[in-house]
C-alpha positions as CSV (number, residue, x, y, z in Angstrom):
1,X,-25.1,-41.8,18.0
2,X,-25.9,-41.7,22.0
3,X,-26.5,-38.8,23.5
4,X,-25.8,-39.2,26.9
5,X,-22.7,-36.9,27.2
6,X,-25.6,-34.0,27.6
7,X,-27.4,-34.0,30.6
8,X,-30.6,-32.8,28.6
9,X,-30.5,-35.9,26.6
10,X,-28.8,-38.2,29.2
11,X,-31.8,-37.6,31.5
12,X,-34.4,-38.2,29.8
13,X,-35.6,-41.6,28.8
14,X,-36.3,-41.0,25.6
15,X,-32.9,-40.2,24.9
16,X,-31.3,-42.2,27.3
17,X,-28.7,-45.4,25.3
18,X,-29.9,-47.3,28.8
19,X,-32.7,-50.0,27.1
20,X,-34.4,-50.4,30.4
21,X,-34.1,-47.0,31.1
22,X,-35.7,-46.2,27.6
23,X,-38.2,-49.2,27.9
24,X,-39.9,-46.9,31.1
25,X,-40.7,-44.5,29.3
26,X,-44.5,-43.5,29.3
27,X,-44.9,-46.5,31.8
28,X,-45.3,-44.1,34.7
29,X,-48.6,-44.4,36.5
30,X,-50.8,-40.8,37.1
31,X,-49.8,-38.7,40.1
32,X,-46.4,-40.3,40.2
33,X,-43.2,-38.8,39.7
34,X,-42.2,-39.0,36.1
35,X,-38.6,-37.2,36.2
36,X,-36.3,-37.4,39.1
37,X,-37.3,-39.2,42.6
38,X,-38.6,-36.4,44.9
39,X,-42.1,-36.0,46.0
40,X,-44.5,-33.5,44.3
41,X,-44.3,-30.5,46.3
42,X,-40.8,-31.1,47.9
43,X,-37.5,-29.4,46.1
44,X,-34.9,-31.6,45.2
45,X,-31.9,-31.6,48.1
46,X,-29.2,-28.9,47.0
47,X,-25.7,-30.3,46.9
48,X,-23.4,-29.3,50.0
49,X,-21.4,-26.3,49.3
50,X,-17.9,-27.0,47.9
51,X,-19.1,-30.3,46.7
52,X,-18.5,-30.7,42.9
53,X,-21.2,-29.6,40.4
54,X,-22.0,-29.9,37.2
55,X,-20.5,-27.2,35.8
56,X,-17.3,-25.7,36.5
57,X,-14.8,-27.1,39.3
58,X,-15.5,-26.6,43.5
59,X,-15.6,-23.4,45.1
60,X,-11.8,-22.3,45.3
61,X,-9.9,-24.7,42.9
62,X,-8.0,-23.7,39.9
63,X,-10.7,-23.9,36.6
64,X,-8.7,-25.9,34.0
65,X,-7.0,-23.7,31.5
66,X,-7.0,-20.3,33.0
67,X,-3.6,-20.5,34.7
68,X,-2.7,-18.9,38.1
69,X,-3.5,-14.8,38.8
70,X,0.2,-14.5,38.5
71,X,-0.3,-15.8,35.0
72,X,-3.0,-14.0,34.6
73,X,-1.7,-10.9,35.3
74,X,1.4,-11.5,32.8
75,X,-0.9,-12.7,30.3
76,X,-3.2,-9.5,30.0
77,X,-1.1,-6.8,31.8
78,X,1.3,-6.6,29.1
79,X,1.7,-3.1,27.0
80,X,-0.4,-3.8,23.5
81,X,1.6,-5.1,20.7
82,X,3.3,-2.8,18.1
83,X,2.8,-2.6,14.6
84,X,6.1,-3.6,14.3
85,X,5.7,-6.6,16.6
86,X,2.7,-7.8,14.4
87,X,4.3,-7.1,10.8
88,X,1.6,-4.2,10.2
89,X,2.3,-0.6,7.8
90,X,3.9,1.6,9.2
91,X,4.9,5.0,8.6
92,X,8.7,4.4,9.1
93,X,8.3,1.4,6.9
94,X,7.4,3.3,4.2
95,X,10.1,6.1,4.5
96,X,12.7,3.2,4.7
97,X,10.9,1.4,1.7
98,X,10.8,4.8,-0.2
99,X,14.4,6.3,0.6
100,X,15.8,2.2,-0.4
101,X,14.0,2.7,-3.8
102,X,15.3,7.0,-4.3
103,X,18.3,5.0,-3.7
104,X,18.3,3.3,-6.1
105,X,17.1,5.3,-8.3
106,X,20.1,7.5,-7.8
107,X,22.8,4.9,-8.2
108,X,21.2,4.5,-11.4
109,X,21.6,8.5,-12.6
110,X,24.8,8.5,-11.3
111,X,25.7,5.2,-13.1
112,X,24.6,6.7,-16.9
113,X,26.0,10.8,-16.0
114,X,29.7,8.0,-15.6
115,X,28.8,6.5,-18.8
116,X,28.5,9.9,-20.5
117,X,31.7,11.2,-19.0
118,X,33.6,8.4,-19.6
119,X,32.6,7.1,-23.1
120,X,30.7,10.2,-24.4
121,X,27.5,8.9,-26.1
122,X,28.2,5.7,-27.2
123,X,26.0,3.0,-28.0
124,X,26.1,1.6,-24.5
125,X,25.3,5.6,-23.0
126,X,22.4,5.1,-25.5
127,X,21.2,1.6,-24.5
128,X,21.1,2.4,-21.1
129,X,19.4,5.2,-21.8
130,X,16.8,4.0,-23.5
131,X,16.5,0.6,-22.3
132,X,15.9,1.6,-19.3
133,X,13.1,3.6,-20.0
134,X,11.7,0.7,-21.9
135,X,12.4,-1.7,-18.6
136,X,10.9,0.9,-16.6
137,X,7.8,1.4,-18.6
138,X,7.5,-2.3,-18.4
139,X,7.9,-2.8,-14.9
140,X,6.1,-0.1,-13.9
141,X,2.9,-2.0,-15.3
142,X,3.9,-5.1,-14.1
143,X,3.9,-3.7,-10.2
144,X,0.4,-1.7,-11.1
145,X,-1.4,-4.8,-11.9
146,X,1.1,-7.1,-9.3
147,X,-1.7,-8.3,-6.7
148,X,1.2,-8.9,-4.3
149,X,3.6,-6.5,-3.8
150,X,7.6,-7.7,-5.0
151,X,10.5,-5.7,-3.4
152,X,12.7,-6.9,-6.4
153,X,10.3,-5.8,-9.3
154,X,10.0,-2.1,-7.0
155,X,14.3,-1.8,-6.8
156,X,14.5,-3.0,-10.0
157,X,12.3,-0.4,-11.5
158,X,14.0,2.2,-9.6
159,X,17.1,1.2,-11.3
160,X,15.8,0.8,-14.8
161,X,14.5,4.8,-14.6
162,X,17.7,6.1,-12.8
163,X,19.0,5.1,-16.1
164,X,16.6,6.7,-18.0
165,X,16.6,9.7,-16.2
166,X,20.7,9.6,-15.7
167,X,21.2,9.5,-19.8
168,X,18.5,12.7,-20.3
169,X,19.5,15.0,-17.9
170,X,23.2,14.4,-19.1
171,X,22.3,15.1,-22.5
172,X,20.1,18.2,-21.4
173,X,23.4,19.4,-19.0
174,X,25.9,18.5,-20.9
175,X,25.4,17.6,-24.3
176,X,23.0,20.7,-24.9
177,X,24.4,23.0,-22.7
178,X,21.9,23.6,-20.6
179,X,24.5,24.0,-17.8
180,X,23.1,23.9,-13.9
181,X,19.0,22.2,-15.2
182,X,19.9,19.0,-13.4
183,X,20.2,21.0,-9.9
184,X,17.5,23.1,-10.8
185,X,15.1,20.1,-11.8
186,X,15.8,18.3,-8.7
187,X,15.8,21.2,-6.4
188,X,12.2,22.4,-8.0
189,X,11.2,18.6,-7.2
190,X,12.0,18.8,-3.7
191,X,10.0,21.8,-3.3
192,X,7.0,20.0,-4.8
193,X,7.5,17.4,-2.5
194,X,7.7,19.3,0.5
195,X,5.1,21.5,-0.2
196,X,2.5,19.0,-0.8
197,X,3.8,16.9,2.1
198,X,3.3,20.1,4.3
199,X,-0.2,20.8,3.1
200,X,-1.1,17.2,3.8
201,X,-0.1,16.9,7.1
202,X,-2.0,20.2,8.3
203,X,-5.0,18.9,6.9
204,X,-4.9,22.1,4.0
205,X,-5.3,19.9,0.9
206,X,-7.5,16.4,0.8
207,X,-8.9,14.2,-2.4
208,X,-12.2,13.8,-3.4
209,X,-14.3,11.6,-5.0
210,X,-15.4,14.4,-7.8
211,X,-11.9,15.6,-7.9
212,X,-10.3,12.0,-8.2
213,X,-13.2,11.9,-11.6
214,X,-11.3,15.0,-12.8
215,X,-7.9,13.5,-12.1
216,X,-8.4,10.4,-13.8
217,X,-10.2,12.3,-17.1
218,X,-7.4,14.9,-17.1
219,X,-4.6,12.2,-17.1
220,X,-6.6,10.1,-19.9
221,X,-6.4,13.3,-22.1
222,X,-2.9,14.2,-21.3
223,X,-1.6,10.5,-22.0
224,X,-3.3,10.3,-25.1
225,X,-1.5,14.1,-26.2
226,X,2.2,12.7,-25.5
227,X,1.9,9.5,-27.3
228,X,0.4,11.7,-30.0
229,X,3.2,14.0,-30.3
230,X,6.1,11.1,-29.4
231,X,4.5,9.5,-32.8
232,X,4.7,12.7,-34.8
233,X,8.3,13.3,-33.7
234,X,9.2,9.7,-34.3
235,X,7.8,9.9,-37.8
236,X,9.3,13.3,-38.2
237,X,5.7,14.7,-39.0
238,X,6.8,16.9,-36.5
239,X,10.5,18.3,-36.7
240,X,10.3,20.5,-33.3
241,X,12.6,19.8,-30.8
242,X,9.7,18.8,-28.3
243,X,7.1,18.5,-31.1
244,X,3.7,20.1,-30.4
245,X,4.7,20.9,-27.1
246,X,6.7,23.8,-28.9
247,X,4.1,25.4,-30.7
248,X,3.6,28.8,-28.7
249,X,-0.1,29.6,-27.2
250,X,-0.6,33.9,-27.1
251,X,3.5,33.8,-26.7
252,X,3.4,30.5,-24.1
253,X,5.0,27.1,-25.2
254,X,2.3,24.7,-25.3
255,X,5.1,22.4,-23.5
256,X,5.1,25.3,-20.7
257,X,1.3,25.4,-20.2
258,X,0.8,21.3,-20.1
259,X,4.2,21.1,-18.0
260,X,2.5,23.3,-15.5
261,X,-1.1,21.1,-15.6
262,X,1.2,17.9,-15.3
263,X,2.9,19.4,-11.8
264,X,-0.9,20.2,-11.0
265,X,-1.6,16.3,-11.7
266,X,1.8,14.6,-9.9
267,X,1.3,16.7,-6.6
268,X,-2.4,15.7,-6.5
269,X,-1.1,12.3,-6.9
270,X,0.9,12.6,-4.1
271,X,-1.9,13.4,-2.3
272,X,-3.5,10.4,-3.1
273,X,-0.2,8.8,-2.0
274,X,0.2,9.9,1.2
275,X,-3.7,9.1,2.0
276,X,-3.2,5.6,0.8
277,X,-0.9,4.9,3.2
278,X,-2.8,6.3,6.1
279,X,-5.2,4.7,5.1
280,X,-2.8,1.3,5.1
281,X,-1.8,2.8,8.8
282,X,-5.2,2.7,10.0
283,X,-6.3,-0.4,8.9
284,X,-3.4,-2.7,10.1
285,X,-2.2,-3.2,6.4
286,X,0.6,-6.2,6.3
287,X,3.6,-4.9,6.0
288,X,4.5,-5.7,2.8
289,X,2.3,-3.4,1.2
290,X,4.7,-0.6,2.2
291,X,6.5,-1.8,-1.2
292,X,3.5,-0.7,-2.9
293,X,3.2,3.1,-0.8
294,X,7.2,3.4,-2.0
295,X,6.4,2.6,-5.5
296,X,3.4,4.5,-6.0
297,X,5.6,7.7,-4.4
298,X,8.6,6.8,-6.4
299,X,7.0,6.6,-9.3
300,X,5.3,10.3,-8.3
301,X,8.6,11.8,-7.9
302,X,9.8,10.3,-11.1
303,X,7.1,11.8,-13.1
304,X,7.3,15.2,-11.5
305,X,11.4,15.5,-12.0
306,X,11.0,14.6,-15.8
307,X,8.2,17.3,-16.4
308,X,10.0,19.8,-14.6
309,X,12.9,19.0,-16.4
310,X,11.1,19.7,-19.6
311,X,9.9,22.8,-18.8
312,X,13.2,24.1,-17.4
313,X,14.4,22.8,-20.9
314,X,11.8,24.5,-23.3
315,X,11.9,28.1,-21.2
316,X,15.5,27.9,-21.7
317,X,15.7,26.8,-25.1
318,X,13.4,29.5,-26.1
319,X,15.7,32.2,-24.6
């Protein structure tokens, strides 16, 4: 391949795709000039100024590809992009993201609290009931392990546990008589929310490695307690109305004790909520993964309304 195109190459002999040229090389005689024609001791003559070199174009004309200072000027004095202009996370995104799925959600609860009022508990109040926990369950691990975020799997799991939570609060409120717990579970959620929101945005409350340990462990255990007692109820090992969960500990439903530890748990995941999309923030996430932040938060807020709900339940049901 020649290698005249660089001037290293291109002037040397050696190099040089010329065959005479190449053919002269080493045939220079002692004392003479072996590279370029000037004398020993004189500097070759500098091109006149303006005249075209080798690199670049003359003094004063327009380099190729840079455009004019007007150009220039419109190029790089132009206010920074947005996230919004560059598809990145942002904070609104995922308030609009989250506030879609609640949505949602809530069309579902109202949907099932219809059901009940206008069929009573029929086998369709009961299906959607309980299909939709199963749908949720479902599609709540198949968005965990999702590598790329789906905006129909999120709504659609929103949906599934307005549903759910739709047909158990109306049984609760209505069917057994627990008048006024749905306002009082949602309300009590709210305040949750807003109080862990608040500490996390003056900095009060952060995670930690060793407490994220303690989180996990604590969660293991806990999960592995409520399929426990969902099996003895099922089998009707276990004829409580909330199984083990009612047995009293020095005059303190167990259901009272773990409902508290389980708030503990939902507004520390928050935490780790609202620093994952910081995080996201920071770090020019795509946009997409605000699907994820409103899932992960959604799926928070679920949790906490149902365990509230159970404790309103028990305390009530006890007096």
């Amino acid at each position: 391949m020649p290698l005249a195109g660089n001037p290293a190459f291109s002037n040397s002999p050696a190099f040089s795709s010329n065959p005479q040229r190449a053919g002269q090389f080493g045939q220079q005689q002692y004392g003479q000039q072996a590279y370029g024609q000037q004398p020993y001791g004189q500097a070759p003559q500098a091109p006149q100024f303006g005249q075209q070199q080798g690199y670049g174009a003359p003094y004063g004309q327009q380099q190729p590809g840079f455009g004019t200072p007007d150009q220039l000027e419109q190029q790089y004095g132009r206010p920074s992009a947005t996230p919004l202009d560059t598809e990145r996370l942002t904070y609104d995104g995922v308030i609009m993201k989250t506030v879609a799925t609640l949505g949602v959600t809530a069309i579902g609860f109202v949907v099932t609290l219809g059901m009940l009022f206008v069929s009573g508990t029929s086998g369709l109040f009961y299906l959607l009931t309980y299909g939709g926990a199963l749908v949720g369950f479902v599609l709540a691990l198949v968005n965990i392990f999702k590598k790329e975020p789906s905006r129909t799997l999120v709504l659609a799991y929103g949906l599934a546990q307005g549903f759910f939570l739709g047909g158990i609060s109306g049984i609760l409120e209505f069917g057994v008589g627990l008048t006024g717990i749905i306002f009082q579970a949602l309300l009590a959620t709210a305040c949750v929310f807003a109080a862990t929101l608040a500490l996390y945005a003056f900095r009060i409350v952060r995670t930690s490695p060793r407490l994220n340990k303690i989180f996990f462990i604590v969660m293991i255990g806990y999960a592995l307690f409520s399929v426990v007692n969902l099996v003895l109820m099922l089998t009707g090992v276990n004829q409580d109305p909330w199984g083990l969960r009612s047995q009293p500990i020095f005059g303190i439903p167990l259901g009272v004790l773990l409902g508290g530890l389980a708030v503990l748990l939902g507004a520390y995941s928050l935490v780790m909520d609202f620093e994952g999309v910081e995080n996201g923030v920071k770090r020019g996430a795509p946009a997409k993964y605000g699907w994820s932040a409103a899932f992960g938060i959604t799926m928070t807020i679920i949790w906490l309304y149902v365990e509230i709900l159970r404790i309103i339940a028990i305390v009530r049901g006890n007096n």
